[in-house]
C-alpha positions as CSV (number, residue, x, y, z in Angstrom):
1,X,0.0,0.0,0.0
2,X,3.0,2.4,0.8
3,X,4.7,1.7,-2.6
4,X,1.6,2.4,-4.4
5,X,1.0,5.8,-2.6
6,X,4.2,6.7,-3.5
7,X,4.1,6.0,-7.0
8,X,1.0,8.1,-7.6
9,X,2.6,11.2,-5.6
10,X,5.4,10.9,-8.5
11,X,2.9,10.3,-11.5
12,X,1.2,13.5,-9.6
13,X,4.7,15.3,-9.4
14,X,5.3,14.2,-12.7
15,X,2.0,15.4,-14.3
16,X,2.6,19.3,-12.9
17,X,5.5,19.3,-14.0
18,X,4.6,18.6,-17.3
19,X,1.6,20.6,-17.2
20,X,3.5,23.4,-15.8
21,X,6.5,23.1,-18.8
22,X,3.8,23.3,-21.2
23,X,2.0,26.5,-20.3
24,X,4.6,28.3,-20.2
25,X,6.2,27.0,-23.5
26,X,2.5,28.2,-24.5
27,X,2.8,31.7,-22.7
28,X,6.2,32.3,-24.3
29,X,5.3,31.2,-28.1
30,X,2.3,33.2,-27.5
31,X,4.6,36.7,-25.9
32,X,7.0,35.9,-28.6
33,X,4.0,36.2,-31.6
């Protein structure tokens, strides 16, 4: 049960991270037009 908490705080760690890297990829295409 531990091991499978801990994976889902990465894949949640992982998935803001992501999400995060692509908005402001987004923002700065978007500045940069």
């Amino acid at each position: 049960m531990g091991t499978y908490v801990v994976l889902l705080v990465m894949v949640l760690l992982v998935g803001l991270a992501v999400l995060g890297g692509l908005y402001f990829v987004l923002s700065r295409d978007h500045t940069r037009r």
